[in-house]
C-alpha positions as CSV (number, residue, x, y, z in Angstrom):
1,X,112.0,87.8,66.5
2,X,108.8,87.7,68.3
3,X,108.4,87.5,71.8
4,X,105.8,86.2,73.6
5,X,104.3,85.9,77.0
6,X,106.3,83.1,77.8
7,X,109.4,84.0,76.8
8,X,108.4,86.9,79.2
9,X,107.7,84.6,82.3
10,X,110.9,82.5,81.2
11,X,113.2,85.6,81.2
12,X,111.7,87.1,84.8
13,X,111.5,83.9,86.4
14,X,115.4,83.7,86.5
15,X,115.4,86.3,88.9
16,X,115.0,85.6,92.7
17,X,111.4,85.8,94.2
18,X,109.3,86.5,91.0
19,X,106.4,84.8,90.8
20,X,103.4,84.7,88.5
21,X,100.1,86.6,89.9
22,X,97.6,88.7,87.9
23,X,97.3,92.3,88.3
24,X,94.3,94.6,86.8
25,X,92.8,91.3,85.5
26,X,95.6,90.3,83.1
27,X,98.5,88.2,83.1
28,X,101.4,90.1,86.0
29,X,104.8,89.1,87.2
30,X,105.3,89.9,90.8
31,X,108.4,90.3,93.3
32,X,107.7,90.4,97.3
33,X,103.6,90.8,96.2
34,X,104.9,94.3,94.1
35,X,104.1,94.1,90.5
36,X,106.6,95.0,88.0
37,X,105.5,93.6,84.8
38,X,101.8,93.2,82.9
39,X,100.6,91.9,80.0
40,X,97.9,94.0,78.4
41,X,94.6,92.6,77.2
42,X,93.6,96.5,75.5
43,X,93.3,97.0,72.1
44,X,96.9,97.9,71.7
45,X,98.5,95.0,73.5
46,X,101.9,95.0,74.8
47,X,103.8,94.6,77.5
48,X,103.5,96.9,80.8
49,X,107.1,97.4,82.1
50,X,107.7,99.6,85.6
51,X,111.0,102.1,85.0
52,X,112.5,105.4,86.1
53,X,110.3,108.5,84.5
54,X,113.9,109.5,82.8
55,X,114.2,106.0,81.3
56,X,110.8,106.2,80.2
57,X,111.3,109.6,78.4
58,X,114.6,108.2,76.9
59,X,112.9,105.0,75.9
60,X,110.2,107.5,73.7
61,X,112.7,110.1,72.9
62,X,114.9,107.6,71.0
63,X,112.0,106.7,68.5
64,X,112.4,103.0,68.5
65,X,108.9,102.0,67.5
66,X,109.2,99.3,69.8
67,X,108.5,101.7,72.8
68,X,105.2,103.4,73.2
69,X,103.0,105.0,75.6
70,X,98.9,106.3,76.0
71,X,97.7,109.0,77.7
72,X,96.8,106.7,80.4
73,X,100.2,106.0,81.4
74,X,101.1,110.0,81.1
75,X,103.4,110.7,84.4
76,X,103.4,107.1,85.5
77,X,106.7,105.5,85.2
78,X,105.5,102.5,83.3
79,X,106.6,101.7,79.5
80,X,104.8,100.0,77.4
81,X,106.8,97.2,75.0
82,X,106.0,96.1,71.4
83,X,107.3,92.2,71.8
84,X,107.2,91.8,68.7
85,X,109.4,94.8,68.2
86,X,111.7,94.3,70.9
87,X,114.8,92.5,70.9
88,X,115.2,89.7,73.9
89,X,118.5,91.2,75.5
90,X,116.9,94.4,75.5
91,X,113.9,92.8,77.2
92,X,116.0,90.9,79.7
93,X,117.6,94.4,80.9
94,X,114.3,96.3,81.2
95,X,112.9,93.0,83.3
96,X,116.0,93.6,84.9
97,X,115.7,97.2,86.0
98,X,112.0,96.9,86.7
99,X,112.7,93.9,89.2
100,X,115.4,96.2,90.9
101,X,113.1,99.0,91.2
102,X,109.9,96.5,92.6
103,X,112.2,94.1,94.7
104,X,111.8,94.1,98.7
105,X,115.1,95.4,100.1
106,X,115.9,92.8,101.7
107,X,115.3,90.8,98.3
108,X,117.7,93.2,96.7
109,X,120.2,93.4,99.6
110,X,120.4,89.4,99.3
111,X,120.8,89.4,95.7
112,X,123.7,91.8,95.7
113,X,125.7,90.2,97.9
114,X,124.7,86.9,95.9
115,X,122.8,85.3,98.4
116,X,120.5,82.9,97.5
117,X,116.8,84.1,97.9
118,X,114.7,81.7,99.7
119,X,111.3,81.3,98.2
120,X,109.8,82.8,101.2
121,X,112.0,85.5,102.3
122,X,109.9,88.3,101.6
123,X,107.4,87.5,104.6
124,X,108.9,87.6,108.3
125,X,109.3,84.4,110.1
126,X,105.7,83.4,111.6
127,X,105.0,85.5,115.2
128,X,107.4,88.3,113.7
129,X,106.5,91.2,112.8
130,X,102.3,91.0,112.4
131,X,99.4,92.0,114.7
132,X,98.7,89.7,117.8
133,X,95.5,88.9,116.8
134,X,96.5,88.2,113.1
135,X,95.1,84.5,112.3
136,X,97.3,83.8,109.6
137,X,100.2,84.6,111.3
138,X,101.8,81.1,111.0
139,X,100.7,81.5,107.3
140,X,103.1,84.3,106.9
141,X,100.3,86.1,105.1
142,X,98.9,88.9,107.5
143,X,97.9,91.5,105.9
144,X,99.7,94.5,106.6
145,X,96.9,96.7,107.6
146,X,93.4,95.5,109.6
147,X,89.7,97.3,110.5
148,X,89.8,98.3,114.4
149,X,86.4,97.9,116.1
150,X,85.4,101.5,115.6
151,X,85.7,100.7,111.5
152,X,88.6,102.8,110.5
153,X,92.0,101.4,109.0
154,X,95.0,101.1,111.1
155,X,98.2,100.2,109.2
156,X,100.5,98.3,111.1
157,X,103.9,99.9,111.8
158,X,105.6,97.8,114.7
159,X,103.8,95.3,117.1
C-alpha cells in the first residue's frame, strides 16, 4: 500500500500538540514548535523521520528497502522512509517514537499520565516565564532569546 502525505499528517495528528508547520521549505509536522517529521522535496523523496542513532542503524542494518539514508544525514539521527515501501503500522510506531523523542516534557509528562493536552500547553500562561519587555507576551509567543542594546544575544534562562 502506498502512503502518502496525508496519511502522514492523518496518522501524527492523533497525537497531542502536533501541528502542521514547514521546516527547510517543505511540508513538516511539529510538537511544542520541535520538528519531528519532514517531507522531502529532493530528488529521492521520502519521508524525514527523527529517531535514536541505534534505531537508525537497526532500521539500515535490517535491509528493508523501505529504509534509507544519504551522506547528508551521516551521524544525524534522522531516517529517511520509502512510503511507498513502508507499511502503515510500522509508520504509526516510528511517528510514534519520533513524537516521544521531539515532545516538550511537559507534553510528554501529560500524555503519560493520560492527561489531555490542551492545544496551548506548550507556551507558559501569558506574564510567566518571558522577558519584561517581551510585547507578545499575552500572545504566548516570546521568543526565547532577544538582541540587548549592545547587539549581542542573550538567551533567556529565568526572569
Amino acid at each position: 500500500m502506498t502512503l502518502t502525505w496525508q496519511d502522514v499528517v492523518a496518522i501524527a495528528t492523533e497525537l497531542p500538540a502536533v501541528e502542521e508547520s514547514t521546516w527547510w521549505r517543505s511540508p513538516a509536522l511539529k510538537v511544542g514548535g520541535k520538528g519531528f517529521a519532514r517531507l522531502r522535496s529532493e530528488a529521492e523523496g521520502g519521508l524525514v523521520l527523527l529517531c535514536e542513532m541505534a534505531e537508525k542503524e537497526a532500521l539500515l542494518a535490517a535491509g528493508d528497502p523501505a529504509f534509507y539514508t544519504t551522506p547528508h544525514y551521516g551521524g544525524y539521527p534522522y531516517i529517511l522512509v520509502d512510503l511507498d515501501r513502508i507499511a502503515p503500522d510500522q509508520l504509526r510506531e516510528l511517528i510514534d517514537a519520533a513524537w516521544w523523542l521531539s515532545a516538550p516534557a511537559k507534553i510528554r509528562e501529560q500524555r503519560a499520565a493520560g492527561r489531555p493536552v490542551s492545544p496551548g500547553s506548550t507556551a507558559p500562561a501569558a506574564g510567566q516565564g518571558f522577558s519584561p519587555g517581551c510585547a507578545r507576551r499575552a500572545s504566548g509567543r516570546c521568543p526565547s532569546a532577544w538582541r540587548s542594546g549592545s547587539g549581542s544575544w542573550i538567551r533567556r534562562t529565568a526572569w
